[in-house]
LUMLUMDREN-2810 file (N, C-alpha, C; in Angstrom, 1 decimal):
<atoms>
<atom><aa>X</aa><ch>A</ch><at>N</at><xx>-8.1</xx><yy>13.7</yy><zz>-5.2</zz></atom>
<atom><aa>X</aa><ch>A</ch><at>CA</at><xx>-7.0</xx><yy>13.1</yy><zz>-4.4</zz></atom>
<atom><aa>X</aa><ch>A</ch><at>C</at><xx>-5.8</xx><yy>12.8</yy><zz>-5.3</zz></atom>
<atom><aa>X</aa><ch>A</ch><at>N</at><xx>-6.6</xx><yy>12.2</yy><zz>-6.6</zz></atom>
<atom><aa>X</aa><ch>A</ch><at>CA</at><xx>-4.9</xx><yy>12.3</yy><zz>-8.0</zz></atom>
<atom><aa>X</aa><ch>A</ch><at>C</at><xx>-4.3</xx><yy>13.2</yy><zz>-7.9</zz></atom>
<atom><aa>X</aa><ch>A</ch><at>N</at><xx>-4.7</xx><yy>14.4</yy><zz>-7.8</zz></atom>
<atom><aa>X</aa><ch>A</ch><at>CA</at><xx>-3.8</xx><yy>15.9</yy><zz>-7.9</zz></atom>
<atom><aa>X</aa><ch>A</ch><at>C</at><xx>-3.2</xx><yy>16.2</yy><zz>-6.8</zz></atom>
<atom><aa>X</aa><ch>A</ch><at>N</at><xx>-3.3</xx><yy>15.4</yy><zz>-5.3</zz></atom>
<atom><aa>X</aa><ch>A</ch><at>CA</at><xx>-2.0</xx><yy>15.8</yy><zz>-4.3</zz></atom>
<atom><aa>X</aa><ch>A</ch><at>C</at><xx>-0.6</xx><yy>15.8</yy><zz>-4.7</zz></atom>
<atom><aa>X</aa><ch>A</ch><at>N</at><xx>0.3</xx><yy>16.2</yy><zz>-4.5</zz></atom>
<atom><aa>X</aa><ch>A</ch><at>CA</at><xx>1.9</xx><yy>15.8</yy><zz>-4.5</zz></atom>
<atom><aa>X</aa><ch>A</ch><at>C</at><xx>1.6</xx><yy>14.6</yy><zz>-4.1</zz></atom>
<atom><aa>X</aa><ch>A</ch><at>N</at><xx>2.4</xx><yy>13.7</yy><zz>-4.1</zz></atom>
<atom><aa>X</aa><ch>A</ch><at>CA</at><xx>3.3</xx><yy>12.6</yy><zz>-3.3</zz></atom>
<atom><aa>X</aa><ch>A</ch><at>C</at><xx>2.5</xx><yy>11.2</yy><zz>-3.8</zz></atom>
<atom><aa>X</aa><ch>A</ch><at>N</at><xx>1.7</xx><yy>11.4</yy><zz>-4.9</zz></atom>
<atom><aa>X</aa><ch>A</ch><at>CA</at><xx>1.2</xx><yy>10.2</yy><zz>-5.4</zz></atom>
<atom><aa>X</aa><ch>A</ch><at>C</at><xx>1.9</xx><yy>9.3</yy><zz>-6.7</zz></atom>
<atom><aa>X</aa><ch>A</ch><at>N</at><xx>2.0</xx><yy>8.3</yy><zz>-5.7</zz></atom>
<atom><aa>X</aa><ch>A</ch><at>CA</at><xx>3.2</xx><yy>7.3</yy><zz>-6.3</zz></atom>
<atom><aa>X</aa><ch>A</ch><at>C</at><xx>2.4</xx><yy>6.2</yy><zz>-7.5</zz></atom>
<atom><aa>X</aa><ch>A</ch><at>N</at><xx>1.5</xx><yy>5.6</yy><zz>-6.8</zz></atom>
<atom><aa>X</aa><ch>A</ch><at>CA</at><xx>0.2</xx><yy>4.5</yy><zz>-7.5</zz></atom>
<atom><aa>X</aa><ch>A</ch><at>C</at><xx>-1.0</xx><yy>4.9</yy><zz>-6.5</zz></atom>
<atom><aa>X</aa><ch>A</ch><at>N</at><xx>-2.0</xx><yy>4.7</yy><zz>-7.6</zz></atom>
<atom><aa>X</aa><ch>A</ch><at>CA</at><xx>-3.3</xx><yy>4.4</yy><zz>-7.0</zz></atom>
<atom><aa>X</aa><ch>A</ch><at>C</at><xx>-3.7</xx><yy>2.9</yy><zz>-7.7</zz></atom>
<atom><aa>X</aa><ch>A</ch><at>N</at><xx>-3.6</xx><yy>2.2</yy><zz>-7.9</zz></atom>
<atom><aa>X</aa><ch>A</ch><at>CA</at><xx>-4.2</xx><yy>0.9</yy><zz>-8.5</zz></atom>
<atom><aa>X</aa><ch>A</ch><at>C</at><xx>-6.0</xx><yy>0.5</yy><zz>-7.8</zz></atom>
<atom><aa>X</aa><ch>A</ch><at>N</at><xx>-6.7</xx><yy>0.2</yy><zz>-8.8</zz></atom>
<atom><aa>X</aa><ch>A</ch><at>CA</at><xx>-8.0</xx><yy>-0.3</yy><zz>-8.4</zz></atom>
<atom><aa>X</aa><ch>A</ch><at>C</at><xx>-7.6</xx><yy>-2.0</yy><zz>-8.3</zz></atom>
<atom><aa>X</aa><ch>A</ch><at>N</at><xx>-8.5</xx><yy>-2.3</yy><zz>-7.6</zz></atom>
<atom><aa>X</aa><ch>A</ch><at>CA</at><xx>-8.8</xx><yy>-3.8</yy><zz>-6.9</zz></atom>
<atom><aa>X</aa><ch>A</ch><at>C</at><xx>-9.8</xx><yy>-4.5</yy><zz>-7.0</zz></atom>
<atom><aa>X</aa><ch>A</ch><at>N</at><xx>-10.6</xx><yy>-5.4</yy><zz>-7.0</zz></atom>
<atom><aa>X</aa><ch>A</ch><at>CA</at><xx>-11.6</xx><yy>-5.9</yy><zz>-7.1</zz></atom>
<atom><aa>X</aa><ch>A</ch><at>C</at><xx>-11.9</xx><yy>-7.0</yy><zz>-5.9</zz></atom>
<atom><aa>X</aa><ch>A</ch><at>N</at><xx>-12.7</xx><yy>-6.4</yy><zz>-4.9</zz></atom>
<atom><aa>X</aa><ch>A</ch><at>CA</at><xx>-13.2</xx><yy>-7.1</yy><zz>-3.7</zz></atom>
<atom><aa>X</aa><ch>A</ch><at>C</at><xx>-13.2</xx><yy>-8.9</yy><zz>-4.1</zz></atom>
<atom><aa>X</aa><ch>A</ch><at>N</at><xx>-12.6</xx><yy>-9.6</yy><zz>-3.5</zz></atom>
<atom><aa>X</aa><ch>A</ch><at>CA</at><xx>-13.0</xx><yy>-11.5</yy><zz>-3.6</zz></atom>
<atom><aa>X</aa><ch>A</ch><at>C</at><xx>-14.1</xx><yy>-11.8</yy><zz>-3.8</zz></atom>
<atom><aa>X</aa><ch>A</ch><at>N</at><xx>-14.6</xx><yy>-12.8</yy><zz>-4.0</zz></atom>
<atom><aa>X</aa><ch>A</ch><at>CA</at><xx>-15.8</xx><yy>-13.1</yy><zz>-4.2</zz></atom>
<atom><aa>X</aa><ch>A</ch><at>C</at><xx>-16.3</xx><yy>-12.7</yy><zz>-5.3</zz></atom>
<atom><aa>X</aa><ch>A</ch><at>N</at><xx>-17.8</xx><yy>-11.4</yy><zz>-5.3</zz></atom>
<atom><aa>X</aa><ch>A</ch><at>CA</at><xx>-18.3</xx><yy>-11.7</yy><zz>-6.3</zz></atom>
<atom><aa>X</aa><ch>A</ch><at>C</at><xx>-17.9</xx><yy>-10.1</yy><zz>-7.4</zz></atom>
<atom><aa>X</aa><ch>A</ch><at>N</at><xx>-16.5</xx><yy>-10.1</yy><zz>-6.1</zz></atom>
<atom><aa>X</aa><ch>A</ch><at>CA</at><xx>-16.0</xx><yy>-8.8</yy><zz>-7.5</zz></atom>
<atom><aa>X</aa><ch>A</ch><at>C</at><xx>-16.7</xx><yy>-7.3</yy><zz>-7.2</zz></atom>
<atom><aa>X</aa><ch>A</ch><at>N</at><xx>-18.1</xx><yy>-7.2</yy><zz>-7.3</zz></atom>
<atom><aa>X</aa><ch>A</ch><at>CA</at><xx>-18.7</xx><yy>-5.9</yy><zz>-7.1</zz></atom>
<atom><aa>X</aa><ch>A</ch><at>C</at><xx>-18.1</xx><yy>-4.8</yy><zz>-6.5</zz></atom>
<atom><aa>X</aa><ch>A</ch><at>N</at><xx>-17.3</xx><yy>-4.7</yy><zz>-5.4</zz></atom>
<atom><aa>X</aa><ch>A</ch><at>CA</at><xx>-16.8</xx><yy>-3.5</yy><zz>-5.2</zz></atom>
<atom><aa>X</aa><ch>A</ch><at>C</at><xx>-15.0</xx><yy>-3.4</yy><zz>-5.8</zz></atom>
<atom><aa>X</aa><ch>A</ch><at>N</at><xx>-15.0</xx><yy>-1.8</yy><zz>-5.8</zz></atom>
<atom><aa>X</aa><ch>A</ch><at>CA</at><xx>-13.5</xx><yy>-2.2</yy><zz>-6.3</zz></atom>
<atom><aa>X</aa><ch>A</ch><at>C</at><xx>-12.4</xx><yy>-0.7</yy><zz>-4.7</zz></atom>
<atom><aa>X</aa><ch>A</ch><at>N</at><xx>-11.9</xx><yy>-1.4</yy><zz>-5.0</zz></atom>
<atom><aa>X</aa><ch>A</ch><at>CA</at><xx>-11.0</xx><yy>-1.0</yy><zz>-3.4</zz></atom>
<atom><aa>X</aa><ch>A</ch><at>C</at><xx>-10.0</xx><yy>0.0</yy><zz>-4.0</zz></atom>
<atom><aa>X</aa><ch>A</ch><at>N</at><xx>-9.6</xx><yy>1.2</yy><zz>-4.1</zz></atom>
<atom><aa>X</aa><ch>A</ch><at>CA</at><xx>-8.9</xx><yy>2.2</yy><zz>-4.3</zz></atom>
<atom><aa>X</aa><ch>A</ch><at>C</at><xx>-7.2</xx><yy>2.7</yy><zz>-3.6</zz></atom>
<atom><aa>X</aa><ch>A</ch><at>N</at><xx>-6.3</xx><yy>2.0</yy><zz>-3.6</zz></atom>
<atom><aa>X</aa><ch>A</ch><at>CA</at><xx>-5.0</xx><yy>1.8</yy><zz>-2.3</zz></atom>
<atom><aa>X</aa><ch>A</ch><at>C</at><xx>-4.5</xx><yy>2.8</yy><zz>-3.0</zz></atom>
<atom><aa>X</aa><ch>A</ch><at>N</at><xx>-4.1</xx><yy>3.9</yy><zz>-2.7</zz></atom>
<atom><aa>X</aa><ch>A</ch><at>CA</at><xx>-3.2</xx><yy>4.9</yy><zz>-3.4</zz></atom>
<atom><aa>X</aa><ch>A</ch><at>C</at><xx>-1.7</xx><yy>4.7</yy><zz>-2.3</zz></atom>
<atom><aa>X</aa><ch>A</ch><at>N</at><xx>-0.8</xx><yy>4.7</yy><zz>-3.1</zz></atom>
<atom><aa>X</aa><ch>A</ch><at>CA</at><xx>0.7</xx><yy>4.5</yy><zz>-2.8</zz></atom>
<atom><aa>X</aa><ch>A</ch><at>C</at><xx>1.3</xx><yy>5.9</yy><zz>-2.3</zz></atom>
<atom><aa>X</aa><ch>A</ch><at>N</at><xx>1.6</xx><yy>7.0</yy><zz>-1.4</zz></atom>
<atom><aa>X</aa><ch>A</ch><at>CA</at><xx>1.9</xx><yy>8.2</yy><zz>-1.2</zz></atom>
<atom><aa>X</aa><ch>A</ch><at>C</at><xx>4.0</xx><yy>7.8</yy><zz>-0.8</zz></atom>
<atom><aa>X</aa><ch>A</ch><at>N</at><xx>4.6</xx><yy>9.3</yy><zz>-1.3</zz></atom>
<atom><aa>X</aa><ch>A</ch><at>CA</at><xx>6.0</xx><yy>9.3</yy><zz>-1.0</zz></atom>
<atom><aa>X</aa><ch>A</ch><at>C</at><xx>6.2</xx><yy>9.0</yy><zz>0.2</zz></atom>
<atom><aa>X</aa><ch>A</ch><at>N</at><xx>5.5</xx><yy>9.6</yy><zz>1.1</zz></atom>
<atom><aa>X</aa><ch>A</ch><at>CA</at><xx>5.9</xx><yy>9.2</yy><zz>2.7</zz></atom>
<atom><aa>X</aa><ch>A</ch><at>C</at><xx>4.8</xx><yy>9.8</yy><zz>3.4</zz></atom>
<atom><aa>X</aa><ch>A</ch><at>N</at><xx>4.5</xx><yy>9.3</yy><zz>4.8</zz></atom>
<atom><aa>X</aa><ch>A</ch><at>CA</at><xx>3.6</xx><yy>9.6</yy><zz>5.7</zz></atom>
<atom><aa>X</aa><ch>A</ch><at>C</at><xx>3.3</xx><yy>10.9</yy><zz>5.5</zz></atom>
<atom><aa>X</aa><ch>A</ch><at>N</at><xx>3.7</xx><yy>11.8</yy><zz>5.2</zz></atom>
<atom><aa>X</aa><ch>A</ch><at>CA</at><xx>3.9</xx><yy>13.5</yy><zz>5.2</zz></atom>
<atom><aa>X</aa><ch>A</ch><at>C</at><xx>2.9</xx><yy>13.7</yy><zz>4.0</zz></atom>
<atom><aa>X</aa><ch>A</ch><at>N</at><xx>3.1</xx><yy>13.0</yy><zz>3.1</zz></atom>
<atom><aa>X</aa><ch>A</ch><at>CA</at><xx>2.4</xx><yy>13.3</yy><zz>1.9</zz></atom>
<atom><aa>X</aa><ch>A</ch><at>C</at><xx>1.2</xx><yy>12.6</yy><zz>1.9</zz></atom>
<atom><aa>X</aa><ch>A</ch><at>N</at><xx>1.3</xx><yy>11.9</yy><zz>2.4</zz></atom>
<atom><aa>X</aa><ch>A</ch><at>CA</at><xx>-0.2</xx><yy>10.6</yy><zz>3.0</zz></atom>
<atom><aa>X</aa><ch>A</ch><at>C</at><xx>-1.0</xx><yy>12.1</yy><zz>3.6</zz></atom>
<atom><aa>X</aa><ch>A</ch><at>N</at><xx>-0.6</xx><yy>12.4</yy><zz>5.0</zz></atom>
<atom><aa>X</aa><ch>A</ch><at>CA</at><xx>-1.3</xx><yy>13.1</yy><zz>5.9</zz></atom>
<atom><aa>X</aa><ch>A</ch><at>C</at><xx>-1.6</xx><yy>15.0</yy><zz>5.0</zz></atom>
<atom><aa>X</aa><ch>A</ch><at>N</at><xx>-0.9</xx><yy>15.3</yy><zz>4.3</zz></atom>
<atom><aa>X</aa><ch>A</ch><at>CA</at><xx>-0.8</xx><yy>16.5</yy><zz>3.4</zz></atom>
<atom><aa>X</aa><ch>A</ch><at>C</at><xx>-2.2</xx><yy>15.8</yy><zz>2.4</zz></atom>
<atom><aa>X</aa><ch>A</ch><at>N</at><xx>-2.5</xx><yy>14.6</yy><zz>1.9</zz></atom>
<atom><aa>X</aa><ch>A</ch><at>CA</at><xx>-3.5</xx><yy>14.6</yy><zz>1.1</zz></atom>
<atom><aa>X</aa><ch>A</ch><at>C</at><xx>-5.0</xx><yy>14.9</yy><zz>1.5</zz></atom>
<atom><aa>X</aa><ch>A</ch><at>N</at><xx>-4.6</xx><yy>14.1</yy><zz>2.9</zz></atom>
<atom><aa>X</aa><ch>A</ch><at>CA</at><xx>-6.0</xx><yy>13.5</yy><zz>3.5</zz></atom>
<atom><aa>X</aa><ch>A</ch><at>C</at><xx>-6.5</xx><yy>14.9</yy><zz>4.9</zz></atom>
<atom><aa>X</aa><ch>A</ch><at>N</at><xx>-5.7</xx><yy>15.8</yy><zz>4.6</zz></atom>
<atom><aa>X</aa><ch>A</ch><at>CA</at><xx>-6.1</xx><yy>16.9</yy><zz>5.7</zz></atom>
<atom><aa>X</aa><ch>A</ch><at>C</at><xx>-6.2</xx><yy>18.3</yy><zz>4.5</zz></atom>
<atom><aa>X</aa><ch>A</ch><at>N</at><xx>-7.1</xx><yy>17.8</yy><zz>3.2</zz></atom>
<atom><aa>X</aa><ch>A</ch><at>CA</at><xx>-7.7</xx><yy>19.4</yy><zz>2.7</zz></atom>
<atom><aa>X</aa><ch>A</ch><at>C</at><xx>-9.2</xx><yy>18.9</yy><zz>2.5</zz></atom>
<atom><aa>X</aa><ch>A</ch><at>N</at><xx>-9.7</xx><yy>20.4</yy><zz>2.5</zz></atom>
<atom><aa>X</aa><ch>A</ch><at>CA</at><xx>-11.1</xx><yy>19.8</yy><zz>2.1</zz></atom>
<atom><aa>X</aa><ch>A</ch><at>C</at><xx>-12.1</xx><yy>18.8</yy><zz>1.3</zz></atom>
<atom><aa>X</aa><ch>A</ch><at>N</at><xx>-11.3</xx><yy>18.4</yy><zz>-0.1</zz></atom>
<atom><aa>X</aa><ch>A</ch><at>CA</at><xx>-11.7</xx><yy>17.9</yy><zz>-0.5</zz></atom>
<atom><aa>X</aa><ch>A</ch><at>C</at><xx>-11.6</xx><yy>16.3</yy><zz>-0.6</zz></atom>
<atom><aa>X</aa><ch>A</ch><at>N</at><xx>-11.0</xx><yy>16.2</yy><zz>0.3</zz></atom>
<atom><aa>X</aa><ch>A</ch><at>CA</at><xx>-10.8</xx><yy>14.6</yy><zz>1.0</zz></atom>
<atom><aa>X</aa><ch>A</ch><at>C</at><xx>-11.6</xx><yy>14.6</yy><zz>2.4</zz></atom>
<atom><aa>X</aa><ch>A</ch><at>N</at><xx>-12.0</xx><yy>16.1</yy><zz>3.1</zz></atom>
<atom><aa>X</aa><ch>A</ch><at>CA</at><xx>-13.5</xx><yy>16.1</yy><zz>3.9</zz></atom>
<atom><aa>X</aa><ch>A</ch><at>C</at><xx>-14.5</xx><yy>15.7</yy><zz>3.4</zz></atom>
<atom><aa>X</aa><ch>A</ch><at>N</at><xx>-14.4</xx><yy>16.5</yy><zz>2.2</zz></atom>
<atom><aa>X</aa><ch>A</ch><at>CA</at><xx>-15.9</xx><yy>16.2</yy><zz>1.6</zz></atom>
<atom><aa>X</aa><ch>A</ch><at>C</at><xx>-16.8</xx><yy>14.6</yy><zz>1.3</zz></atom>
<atom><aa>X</aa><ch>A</ch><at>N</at><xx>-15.2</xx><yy>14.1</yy><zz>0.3</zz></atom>
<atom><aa>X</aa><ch>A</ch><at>CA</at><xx>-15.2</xx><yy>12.7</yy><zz>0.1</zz></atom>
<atom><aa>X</aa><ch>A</ch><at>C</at><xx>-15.6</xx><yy>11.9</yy><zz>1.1</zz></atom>
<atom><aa>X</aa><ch>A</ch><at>N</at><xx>-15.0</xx><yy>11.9</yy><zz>2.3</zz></atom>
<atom><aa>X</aa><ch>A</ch><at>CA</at><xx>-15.1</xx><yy>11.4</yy><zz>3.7</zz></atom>
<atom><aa>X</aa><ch>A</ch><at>C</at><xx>-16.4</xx><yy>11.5</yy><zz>4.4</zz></atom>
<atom><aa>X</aa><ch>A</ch><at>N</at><xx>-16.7</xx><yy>12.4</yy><zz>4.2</zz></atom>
<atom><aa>X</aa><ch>A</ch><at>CA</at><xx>-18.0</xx><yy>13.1</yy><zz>4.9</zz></atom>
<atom><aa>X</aa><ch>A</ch><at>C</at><xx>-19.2</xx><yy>11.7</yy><zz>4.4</zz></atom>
<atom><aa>X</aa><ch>A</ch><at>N</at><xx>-19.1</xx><yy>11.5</yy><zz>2.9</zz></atom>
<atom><aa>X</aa><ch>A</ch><at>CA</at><xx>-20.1</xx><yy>10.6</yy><zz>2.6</zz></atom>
<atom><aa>X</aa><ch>A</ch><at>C</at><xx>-19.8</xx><yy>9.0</yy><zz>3.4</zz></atom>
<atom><aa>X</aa><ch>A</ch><at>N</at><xx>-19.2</xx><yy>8.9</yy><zz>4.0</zz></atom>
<atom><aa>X</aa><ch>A</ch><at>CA</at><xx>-19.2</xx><yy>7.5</yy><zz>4.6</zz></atom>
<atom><aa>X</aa><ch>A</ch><at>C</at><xx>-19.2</xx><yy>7.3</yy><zz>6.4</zz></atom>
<atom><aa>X</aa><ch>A</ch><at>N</at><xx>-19.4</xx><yy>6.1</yy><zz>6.7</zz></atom>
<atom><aa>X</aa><ch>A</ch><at>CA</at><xx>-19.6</xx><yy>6.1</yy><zz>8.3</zz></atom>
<atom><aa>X</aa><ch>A</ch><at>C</at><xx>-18.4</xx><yy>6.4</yy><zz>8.9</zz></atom>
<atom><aa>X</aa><ch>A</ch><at>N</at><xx>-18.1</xx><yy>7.0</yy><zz>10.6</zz></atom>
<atom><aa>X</aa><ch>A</ch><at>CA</at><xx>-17.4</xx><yy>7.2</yy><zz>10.8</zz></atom>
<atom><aa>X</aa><ch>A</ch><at>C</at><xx>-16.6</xx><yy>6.2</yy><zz>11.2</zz></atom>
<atom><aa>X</aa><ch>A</ch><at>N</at><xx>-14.9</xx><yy>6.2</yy><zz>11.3</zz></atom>
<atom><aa>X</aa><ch>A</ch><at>CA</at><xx>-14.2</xx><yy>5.3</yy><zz>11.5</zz></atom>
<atom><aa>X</aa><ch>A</ch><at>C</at><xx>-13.0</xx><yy>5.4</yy><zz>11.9</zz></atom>
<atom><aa>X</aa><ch>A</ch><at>N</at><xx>-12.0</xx><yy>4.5</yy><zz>12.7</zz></atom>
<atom><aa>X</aa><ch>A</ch><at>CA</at><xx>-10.7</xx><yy>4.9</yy><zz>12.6</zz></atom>
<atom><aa>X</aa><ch>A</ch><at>C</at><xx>-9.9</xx><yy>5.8</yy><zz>11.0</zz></atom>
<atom><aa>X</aa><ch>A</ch><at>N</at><xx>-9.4</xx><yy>6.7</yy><zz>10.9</zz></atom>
<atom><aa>X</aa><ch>A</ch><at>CA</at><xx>-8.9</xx><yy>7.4</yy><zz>9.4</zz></atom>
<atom><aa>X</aa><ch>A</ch><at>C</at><xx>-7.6</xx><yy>8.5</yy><zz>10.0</zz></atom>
<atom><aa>X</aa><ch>A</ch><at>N</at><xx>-6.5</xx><yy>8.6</yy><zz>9.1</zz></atom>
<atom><aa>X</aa><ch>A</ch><at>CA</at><xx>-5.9</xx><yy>9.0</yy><zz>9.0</zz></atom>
<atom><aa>X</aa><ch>A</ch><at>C</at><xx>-6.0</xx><yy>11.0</yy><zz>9.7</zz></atom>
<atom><aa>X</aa><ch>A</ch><at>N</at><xx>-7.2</xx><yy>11.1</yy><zz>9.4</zz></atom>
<atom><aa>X</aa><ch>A</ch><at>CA</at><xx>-7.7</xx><yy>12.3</yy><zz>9.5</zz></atom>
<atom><aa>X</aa><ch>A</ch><at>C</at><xx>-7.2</xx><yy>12.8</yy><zz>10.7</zz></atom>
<atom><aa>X</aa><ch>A</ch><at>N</at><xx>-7.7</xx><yy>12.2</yy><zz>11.7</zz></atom>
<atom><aa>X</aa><ch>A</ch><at>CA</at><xx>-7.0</xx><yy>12.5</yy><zz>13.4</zz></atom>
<atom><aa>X</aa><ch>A</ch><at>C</at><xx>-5.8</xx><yy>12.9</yy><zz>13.7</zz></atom>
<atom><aa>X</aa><ch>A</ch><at>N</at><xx>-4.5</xx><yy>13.1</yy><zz>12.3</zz></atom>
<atom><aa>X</aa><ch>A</ch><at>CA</at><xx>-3.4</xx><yy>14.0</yy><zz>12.7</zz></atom>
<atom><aa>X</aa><ch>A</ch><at>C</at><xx>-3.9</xx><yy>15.4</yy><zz>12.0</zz></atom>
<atom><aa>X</aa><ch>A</ch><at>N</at><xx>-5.0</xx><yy>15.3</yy><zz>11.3</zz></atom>
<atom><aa>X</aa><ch>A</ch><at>CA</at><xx>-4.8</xx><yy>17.2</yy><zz>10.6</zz></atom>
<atom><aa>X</aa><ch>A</ch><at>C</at><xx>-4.9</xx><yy>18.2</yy><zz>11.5</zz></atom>
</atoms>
């Protein structure tokens, strides 16, 4: 997902409390490049490993 165009920041984060997870926010140029990251395969694939949810995916 580093290697899309339009990536401005990804900063890691560290969940409140007891810390253990860390939350991934990547900053993209604009919606276009947002939706251009998250509509190739290998942001499927990524995806594919977690439950289903509201996601950006629904314009590809």
């Amino acid at each position: 997902m580093r290697s899309q165009p339009g990536l401005l920041n990804a900063p890691l984060h560290r969940t409140p409390g007891d810390g253990t997870m860390l939350i991934d926010l990547a900053d993209r140029q604009s919606p276009a490049a947002l939706r251009e990251a998250v509509c190739t395969p290998e942001f499927a694939a990524i995806a594919a490993d977690y439950a289903p949810g509201p996601s950006a995916r629904g314009s590809c």
